[in-house]
C-alpha positions in Angstrom: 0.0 0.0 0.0 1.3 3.5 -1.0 0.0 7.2 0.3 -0.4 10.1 -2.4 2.0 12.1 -1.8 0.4 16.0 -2.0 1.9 19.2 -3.9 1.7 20.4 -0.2 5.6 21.7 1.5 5.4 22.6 5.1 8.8 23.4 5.9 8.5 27.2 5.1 5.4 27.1 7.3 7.1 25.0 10.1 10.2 27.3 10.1 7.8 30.6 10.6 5.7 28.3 13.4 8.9 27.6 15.2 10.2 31.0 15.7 6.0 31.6 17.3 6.3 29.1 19.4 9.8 29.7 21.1 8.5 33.4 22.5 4.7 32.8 22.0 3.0 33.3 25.8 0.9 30.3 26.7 -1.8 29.0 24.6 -6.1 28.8 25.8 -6.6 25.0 23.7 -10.2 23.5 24.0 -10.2 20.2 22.5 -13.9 18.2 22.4 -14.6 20.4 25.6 -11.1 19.3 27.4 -9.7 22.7 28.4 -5.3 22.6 28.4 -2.9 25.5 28.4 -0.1 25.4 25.3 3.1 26.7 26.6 5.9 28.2 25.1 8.1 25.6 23.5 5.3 23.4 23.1 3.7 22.0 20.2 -0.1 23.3 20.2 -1.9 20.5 18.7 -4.1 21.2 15.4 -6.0 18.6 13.1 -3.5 15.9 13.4 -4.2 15.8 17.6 -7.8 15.7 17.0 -7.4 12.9 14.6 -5.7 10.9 16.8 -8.0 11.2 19.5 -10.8 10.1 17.6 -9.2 7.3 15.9 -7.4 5.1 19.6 -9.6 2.3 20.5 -8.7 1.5 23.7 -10.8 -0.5 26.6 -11.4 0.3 30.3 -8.5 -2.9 31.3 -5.9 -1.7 29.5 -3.1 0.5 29.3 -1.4 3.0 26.5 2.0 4.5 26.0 2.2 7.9 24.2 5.8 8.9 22.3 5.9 12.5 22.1 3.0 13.6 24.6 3.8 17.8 23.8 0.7 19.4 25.7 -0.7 16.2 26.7 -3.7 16.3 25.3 -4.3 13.0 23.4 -3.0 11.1 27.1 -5.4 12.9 29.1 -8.3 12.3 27.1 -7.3 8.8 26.3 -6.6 8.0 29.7 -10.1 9.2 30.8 -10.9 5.5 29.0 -8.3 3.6 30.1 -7.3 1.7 33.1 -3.8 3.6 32.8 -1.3 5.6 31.2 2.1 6.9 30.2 3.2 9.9 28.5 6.7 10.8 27.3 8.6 13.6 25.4 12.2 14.4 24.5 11.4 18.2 25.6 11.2 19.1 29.4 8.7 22.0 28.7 6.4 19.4 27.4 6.6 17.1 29.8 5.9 20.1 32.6 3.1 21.5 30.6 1.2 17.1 30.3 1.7 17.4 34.2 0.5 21.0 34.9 -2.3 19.8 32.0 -3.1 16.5 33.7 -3.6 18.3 37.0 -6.1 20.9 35.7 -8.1 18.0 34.4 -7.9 16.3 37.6 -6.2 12.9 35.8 -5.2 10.9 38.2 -4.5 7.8 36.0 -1.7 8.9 34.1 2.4 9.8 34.6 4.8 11.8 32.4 8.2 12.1 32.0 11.2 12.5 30.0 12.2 10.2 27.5 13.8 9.8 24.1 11.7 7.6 22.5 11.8 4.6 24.6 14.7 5.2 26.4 13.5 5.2 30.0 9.9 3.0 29.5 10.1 -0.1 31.5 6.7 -1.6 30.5 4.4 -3.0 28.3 1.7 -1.8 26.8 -1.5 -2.5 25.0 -1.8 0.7 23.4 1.4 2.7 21.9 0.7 6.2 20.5 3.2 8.3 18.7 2.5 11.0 16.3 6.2 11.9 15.2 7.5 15.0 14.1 7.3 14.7 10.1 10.0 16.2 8.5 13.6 15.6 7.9 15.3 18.6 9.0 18.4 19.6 11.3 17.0 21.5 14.6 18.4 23.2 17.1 17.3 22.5 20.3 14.4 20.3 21.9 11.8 22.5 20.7 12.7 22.2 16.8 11.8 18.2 17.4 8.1 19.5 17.8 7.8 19.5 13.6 11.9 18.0 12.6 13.5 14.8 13.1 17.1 14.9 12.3 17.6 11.9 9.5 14.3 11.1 10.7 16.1 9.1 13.9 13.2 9.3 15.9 10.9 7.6 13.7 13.5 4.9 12.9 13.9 4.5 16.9 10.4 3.9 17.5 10.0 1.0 14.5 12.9 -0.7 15.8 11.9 -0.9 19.6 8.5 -0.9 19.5 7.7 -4.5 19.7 9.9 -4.8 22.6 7.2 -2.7 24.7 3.6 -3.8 22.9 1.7 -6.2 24.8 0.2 -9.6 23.3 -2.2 -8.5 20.6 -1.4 -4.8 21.4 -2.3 -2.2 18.6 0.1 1.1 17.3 -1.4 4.0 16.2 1.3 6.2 14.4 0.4 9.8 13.0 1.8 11.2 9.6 1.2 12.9 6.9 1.7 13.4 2.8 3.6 16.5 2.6 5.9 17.5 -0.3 8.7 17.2 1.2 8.5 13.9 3.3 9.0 10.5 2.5 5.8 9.7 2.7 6.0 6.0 2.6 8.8 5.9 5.6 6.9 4.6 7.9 5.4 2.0 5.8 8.9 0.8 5.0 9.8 1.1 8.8 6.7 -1.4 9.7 7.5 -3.5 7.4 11.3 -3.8 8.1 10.4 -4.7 11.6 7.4 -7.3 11.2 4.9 -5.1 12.1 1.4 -5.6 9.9 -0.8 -2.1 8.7 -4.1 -2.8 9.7 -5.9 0.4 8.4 -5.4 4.0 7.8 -7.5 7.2 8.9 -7.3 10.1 7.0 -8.2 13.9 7.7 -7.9 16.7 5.1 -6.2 19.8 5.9 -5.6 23.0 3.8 -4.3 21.1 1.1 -2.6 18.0 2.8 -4.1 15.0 4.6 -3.3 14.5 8.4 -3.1 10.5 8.9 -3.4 8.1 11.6 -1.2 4.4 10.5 -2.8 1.8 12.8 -0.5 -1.6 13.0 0.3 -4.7 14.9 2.5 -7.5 15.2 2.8 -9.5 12.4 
């Protein structure tokens, strides 16, 4: 299975979105009635978040794992049906704005902390959640890693260890998109390098690109 690739380049737009978000003052986000705060240095959250949450099935027993957690939006409303969760991000900012999130919402189920990728997760999981940032592109510090991946290391991380931390039968939902100038088929390539199995994708238009959720498991 291949994804059209649109005409579509974000990187112009991603460079001028950066430069907002390292001064921008916090953020007012209301997301399916959920009320967070979007601090400086955070990413904050746009079609691609809302996609996600619609799209994670997830049971009252069992337990998720988000990669990348930013405001922590897509935890705290997952974990609302859950029995438990995890969030983790590579940037400290994010990981104080999930918590200070998490508390406003009086979540009680769920823990964040620092992590790159899987670096410091211990358990397994019957949910992972990761939606990656997309593009290819050197960064400067933490807060760059909210739209680039360097060499897209990140993405290859995640393919290549997530197995170790999915439970029996456990599910991956993994956000993209078809921009220009992404590989669009990378993490096809990735799941299939590492014997993981596409079970469907979910698509949202969006000024002129399409925000996707890749759902996979174990093959």
């Amino acid at each position: 299975m291949q994804i059209k690739q649109s005409n579509c380049c974000l990187i112009p737009r991603q460079t001028e979105r950066l430069k907002e978000r390292h001064v921008e003052k916090p953020l007012d986000v209301d997301i399916g009635g959920i009320k967070i705060k979007a601090n400086k240095g955070v990413y904050a959250t746009s079609k691609d978040t809302e996609l996600m949450i619609e799209t994670v099935d997830i049971k009252s027993n069992q337990t998720f794992l988000e990669i990348g957690c930013g405001t922590g939006i897509v935890s705290i409303i997952i974990a609302k049906k859950a029995k438990s969760g995890i969030g983790v991000d590579i940037n400290d900012l994010a990981v104080e704005n999930s918590k200070d999130n998490a508390r406003l919402n009086k979540i009680t189920n769920l823990q964040f902390f620092k992590s790159d990728v899987f670096e410091n997760v211990t358990s397994k999981f019957d949910v992972i959640i990761c939606n990656p940032p997309y593009t290819n592109h050197s960064v400067s510090d933490d807060i760059d890693r909210m739209y680039w991946d360097p060499n897209d290391e990140m993405k290859i991380k995640f393919f290549r260890n997530v197995r170790k931390y999915l439970k029996k039968n456990g599910k991956i939902y993994f956000g993209w998109a078809n921009f220009a100038d992404i590989d669009v088929d990378l993490p096809l390539k990735l799941a299939q390098e590492n014997k993981l199995k596409l079970v469907k994708i979910y698509e949202q238009p969006h000024k002129g690109f399409v925000f996707l959720v890749l759902k996979f498991r174990c093959d």
